[in-house]
N, C-alpha and C positions, 0 to 999 in steps of 0.2 A: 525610518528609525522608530524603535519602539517609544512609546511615551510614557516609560519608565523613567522619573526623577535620577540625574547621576549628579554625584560627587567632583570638584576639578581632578584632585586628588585620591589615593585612596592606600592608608598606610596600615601597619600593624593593626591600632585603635579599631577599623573595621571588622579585624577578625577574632575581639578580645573573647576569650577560652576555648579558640577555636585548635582542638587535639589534631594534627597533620594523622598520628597512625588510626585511628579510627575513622575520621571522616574522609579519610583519601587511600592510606591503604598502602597497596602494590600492584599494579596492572597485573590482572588474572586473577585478583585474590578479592574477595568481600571486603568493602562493598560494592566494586567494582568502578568507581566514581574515577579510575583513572585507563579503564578498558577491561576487555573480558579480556585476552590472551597476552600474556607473560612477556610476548615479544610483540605483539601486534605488527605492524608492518614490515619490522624487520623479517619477522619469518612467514609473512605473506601480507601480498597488497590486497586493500578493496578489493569487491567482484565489482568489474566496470561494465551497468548493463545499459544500454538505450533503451528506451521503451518505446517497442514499436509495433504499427498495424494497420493496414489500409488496404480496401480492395477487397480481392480474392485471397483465397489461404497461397492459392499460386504467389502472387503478387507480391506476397509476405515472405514467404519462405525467401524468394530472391533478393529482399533486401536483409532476411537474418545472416544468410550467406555473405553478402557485403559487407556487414557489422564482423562476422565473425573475420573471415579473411584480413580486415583492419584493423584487427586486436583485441574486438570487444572479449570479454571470457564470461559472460551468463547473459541469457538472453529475457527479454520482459516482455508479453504478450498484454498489446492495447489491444480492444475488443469494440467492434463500432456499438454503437447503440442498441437497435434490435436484441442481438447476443445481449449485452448489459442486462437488459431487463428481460431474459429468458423467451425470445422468438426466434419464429425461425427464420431467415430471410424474405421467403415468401407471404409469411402472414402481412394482411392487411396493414396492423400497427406498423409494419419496417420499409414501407410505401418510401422511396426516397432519402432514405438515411443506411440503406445498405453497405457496406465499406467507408462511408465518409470519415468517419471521426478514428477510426478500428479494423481491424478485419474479422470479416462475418465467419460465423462458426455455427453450425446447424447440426451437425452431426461427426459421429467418428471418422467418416468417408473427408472432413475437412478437416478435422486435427491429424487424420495421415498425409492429408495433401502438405497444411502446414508446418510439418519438421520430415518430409520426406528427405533424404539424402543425411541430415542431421541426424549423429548414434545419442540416443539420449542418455544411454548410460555414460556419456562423458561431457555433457552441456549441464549449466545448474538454469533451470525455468524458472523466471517469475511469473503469474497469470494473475492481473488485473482485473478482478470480479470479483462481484458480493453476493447479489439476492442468489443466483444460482451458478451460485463457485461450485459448490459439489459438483453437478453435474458438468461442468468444463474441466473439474478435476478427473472426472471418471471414463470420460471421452479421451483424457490426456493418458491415463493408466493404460485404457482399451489401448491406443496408439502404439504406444511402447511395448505392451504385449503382441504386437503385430510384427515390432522390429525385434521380436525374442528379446526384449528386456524385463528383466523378474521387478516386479512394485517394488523390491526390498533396494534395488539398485537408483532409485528414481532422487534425485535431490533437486529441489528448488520451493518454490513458497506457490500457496494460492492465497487471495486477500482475505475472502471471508468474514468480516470483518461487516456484520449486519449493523452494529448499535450506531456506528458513524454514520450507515444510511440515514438511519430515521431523522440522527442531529445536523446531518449537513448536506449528503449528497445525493438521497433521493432515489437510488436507482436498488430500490428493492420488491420483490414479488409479497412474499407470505407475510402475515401478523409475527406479531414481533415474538411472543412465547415457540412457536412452530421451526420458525425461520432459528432461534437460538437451540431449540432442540436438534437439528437437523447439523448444526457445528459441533456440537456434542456428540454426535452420532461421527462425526469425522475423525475428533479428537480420538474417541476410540477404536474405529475402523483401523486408523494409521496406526496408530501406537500398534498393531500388532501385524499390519501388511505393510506400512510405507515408515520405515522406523529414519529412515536420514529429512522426510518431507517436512518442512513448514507447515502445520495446518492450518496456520491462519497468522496472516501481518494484520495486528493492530493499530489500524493506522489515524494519524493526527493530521495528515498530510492534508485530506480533504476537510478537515474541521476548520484547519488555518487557514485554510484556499478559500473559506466561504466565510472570514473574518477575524473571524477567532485571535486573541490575542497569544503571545508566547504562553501563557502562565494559563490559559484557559487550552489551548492545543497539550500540555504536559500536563495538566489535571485530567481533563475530561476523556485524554485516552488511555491515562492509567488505569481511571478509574472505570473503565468499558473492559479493560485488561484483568482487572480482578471480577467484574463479571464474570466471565467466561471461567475463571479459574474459582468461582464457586459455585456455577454450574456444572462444570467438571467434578467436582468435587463430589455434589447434592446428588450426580448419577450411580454414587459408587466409586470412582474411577481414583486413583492413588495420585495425589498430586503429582510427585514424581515421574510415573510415567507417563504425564501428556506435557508439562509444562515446557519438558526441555525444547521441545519443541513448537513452541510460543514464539513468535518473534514480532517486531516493530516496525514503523514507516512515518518517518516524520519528516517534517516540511522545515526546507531553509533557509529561511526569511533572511530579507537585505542586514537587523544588526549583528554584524561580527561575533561580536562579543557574546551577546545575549545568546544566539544561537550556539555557539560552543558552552555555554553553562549550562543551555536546558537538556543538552545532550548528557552533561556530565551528573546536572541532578537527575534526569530520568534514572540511568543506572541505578543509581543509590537510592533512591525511592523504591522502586521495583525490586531489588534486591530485601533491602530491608521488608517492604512487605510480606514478601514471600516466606523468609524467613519466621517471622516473628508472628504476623499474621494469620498465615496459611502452614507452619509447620514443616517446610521444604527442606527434607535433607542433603539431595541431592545440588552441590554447588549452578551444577547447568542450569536447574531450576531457577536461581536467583540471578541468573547471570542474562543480560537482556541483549539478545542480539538482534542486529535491526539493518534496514536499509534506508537511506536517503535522497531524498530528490529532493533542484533545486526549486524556486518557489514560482513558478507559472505567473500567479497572481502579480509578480511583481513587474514581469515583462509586460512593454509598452510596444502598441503598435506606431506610435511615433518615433521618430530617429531608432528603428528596429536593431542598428550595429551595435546602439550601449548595451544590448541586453547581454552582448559575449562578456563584456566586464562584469554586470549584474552575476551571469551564471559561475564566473570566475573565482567570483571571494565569497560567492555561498558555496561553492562546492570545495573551497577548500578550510573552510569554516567546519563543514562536516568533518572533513580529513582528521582535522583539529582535534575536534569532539569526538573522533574514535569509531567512525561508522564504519561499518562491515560489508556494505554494496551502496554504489552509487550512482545513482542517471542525472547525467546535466541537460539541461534542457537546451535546445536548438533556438536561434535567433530570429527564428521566424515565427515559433508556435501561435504568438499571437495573432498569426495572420492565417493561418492553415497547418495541417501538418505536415514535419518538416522534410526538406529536396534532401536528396545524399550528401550535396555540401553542406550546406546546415549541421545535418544528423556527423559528419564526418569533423568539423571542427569542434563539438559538443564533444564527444569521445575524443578528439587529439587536447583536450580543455585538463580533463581527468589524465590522459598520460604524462602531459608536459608535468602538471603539478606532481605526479608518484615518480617519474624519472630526471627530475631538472629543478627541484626547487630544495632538494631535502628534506621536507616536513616528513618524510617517512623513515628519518633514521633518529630519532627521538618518540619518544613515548609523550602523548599528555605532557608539551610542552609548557601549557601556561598554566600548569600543577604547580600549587605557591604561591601563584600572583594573587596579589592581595584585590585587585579589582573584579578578577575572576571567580577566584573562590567567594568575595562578597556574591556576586552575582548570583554564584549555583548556588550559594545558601538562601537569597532571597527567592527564588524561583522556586526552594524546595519549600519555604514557610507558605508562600502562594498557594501553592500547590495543595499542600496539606490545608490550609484554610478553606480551597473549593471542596477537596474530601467531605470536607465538614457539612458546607452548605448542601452539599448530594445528598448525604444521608438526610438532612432535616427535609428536604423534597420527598422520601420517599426509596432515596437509590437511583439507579441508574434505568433503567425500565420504568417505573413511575414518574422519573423526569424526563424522560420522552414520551409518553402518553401525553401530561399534562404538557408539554411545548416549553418546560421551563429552559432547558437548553438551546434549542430554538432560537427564543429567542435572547438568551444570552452573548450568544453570537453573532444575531443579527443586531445586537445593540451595538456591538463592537466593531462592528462594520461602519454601522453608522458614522459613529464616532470619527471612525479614520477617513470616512469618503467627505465628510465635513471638515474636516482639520487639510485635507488636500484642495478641496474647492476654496477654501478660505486663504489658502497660503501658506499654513501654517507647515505642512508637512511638504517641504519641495521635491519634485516628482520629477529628474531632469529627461527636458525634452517636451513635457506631457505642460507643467504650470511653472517652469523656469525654463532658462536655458534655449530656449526655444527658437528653431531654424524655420528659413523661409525657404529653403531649396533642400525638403526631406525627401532623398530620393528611397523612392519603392524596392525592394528586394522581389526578387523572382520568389516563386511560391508553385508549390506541390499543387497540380490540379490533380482529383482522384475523377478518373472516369463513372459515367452513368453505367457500364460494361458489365459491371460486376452483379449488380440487379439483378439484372438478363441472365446472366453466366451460375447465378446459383438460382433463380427458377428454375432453368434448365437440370441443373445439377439436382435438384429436390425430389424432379420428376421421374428422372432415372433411378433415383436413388428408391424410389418408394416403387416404382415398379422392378424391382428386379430383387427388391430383400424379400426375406420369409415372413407375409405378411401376419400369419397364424401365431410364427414366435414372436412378432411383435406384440401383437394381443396379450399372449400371455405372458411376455414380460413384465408389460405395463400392467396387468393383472394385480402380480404379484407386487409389482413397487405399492399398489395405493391399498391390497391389502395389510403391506407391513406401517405403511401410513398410518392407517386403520386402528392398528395394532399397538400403536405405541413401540413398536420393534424398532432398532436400528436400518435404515435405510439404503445405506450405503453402499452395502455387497448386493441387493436387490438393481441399486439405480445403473450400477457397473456390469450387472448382466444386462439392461435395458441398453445403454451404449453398446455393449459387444453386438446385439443385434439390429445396430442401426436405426434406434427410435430416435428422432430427432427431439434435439431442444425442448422445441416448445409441446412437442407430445408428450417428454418427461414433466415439463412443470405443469402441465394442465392433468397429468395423472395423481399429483401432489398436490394441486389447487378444490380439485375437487373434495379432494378431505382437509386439507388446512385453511382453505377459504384465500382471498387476496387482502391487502392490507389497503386500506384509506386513509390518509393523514388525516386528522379533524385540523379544522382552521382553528388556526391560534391568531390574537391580536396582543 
């Protein structure tokens, strides 16, 4: 539970001058505090994705096929480690962490293997990557141009989402000004080749997953969100044409409650900035669409069956709160990633609740409730209060150099893992409740195979391409480097000819240098 003070009670008196048609609206209409479309579920559900990856692209592909055939309708690509941090399977750093956590991605020759028989101009993709999203995104393009599908036809999201690195999850290549040029550079590439794509989920998800309170996960991704949209901006580029194409990724934590309010001030926050702030004519602009996962962090590897309850009333907590795609998390995650039953009851979790419970034939049901709306209103004064404290840091870049975030988060972690050792906060199964015959759940082994099987694949792959146009692919990507040029259409010709991975980011590396966190205390 969050450690937000609550009321027994909570009447009228909580909401005194509180306007219904300005602070709440009409679903579709500004400020969007009660969903972005008119009819929301009624005229179409969630997108229900898993997030999945392990192995080989082979290996993958087999279980998107099983996800798809059992209902899923958009697909989320997890990436093992190596891939994450821009290598190629074979380099040294990816010694032993090949497929484990993901599936390994080196090159075009693995994002064809990975959606082979899949038409992608009719799946929506999510890709789960930051430091070097662009170049998984342009390997993804290359792909698609293989199965004759045009960019313009491509829909789904890449994360992208650099500033979250530096404050919580660590898994980024280039310094932080390079690494944010390089998203700017996407924002405008797409805006005029990939006009239906996500260019970047701004995500909270990992902020909360590595402590982060509700009200600091709804600050600190807002406020990473108006980065980007005034670096957008600072390039020239028309608000309008990049923003619609902005979307969200927030985490959803065990309170009920809490968690359908920050969903409902996100919106209204976002909207109104955009608006009023940034000048946004365009309604899309202000209208924030997002995807939700349930909260990893909260799954126990003790009595592992509660976590299907845990995933249960967070994922329909989102429903609640009006998300637009959602992955429920398998019952085992915390033990390995998850078997097909796992993965199979996680997705039958998301239909049972869209076909069997009704929440999808009302709109922004707990619109009016005086506990609720107190809530989104407290979340949203929160919220603007850390506003405040960011700008006296410096901004959002300034308080990631200096570690100020950091360690605001890590304070708040503290906090909770102290309040759980103490007893304060019960944790059933883990410091209550607690069984003497917790039996084990079977668990996903990923083979050593896959190592081997993209050595191999690396070796073929580099003796049989046109090593010359590789050359002067990569040439050309670090002279537009160089250049201060946009990147983008350079690094999408370097994929079409089969440069791997980590030859594209070490082509990048050599002009934007690698990043080092400095140790904070």
């Amino acid at each position: 539970m969050s450690r937000r003070d609550r009321k027994t009670v909570y009447t009228p008196d909580d909401l005194a001058g509180f306007e219904p048609r300005s602070r709440l609206g009409v679903p579709g209409e500004y400020p969007f505090t009660r969903g972005i479309h008119p009819t929301m579920y009624r005229g179409k559900l969630w997108t229900m994705r898993q997030f999945a990856g392990f192995g080989s692209a082979e290996d993958t592909n087999r279980r998107y096929k099983f996800l798809l055939d059992h209902g899923q309708t958009g697909l989320s690509v997890a990436f093992d480690f190596p891939t994450l941090m821009g290598y190629d399977s074979d380099h040294p750093r990816a010694e032993g962490e090949v497929g484990k956590c993901g599936v390994a991605i080196s090159s075009l020759a693995d994002m064809e293997d990975l959606f082979r028989g899949i038409p992608l101009d009719r799946v929506s993709t999510s890709m789960t990557i930051n430091g070097p999203a662009a170049m998984l995104f342009c390997f993804y393009v290359a792909a698609a141009e293989k199965q004759g599908v045009a960019s313009a036809a491509l829909r789904g999201t890449v994360q992208n989402d650099i500033l979250k690195e530096y404050m919580a999850q660590h898994a980024w290549v280039y310094p932080v000004e390079p690494a944010l040029k390089i998203i700017v550079d996407m924002f405008e590439w797409c805006a005029a080749h990939t006009p239906l794509w996500n260019t970047i989920s701004i995500s909270g998800y990992h902020i909360r997953e590595a402590g982060a309170t509700a009200a600091q996960e709804l600050a600190f991704t807002l406020a990473n969100g108006f980065t980007y949209v005034e670096r957008g901006i600072a390039r020239g580029l028309d608000v309008d044409a990049f923003a619609p194409r902005l979307s969200f990724f927030w985490d959803i934590h065990n309170d009920f409650f809490e968690e359908i309010a920050k969903l409902r001030a996100a919106r209204r926050i976002w909207a109104r900035h955009m608006r009023e702030r940034y000048s946004a004519k365009n309604p899309r602009s202000m209208m924030m669409r997002f995807h939700s996962q349930t909260a990893g962090v909260t799954l126990t590897a003790q009595q592992p069956m509660n976590n299907v309850v845990r995933v249960t009333y967070q994922a329909l907590a989102a429903v609640l709160g009006g998300t637009q795609s959602l992955h429920t998390n398998s019952l085992d995650e915390t033990l390995a990633l998850p078997t097909e039953d796992a993965v199979r009851l996680a997705l039958r979790t998301q239909q049972i609740i869209a076909h069997e419970t009704g929440v999808q034939d009302v709109i922004d049901p707990f619109g009016g409730s005086y506990y609720v709306e107190s809530l989104t209103d407290d979340l949203e004064r929160e919220a603007e209060a850390l506003f405040a404290e960011i700008q006296s840091v410096g901004g959002v870049v300034t308080g990631i150099e200096s570690g100020w975030f950091q360690r605001q988060i890590a304070r708040s972690a503290e906090e909770f893992q102290r309040d759980v050792e103490a007893g304060g906060q019960k944790v059933v199964g883990v410091n209550d409740f607690l069984s003497a015959d917790d039996h084990p759940v079977e668990i996903l082994k990923v083979s050593d195979d896959a190592e081997e099987t993209q050595r191999r694949r690396l070796a073929r792959l580099r003796a049989e391409r046109d090593q010359a146009l590789v050359h002067d692919r990569l040439e050309t990507l670090r002279q537009a480097a160089a250049s201060e040029s946009n990147v983008i259409g350079p690094m999408l010709d370097c994929a079409r000819a089969y440069c791997t991975l980590y030859e594209i980011r070490h082509a990048l590396e050599s002009v934007y240098g690698a990043y080092r966190e400095p140790v904070f205390f």
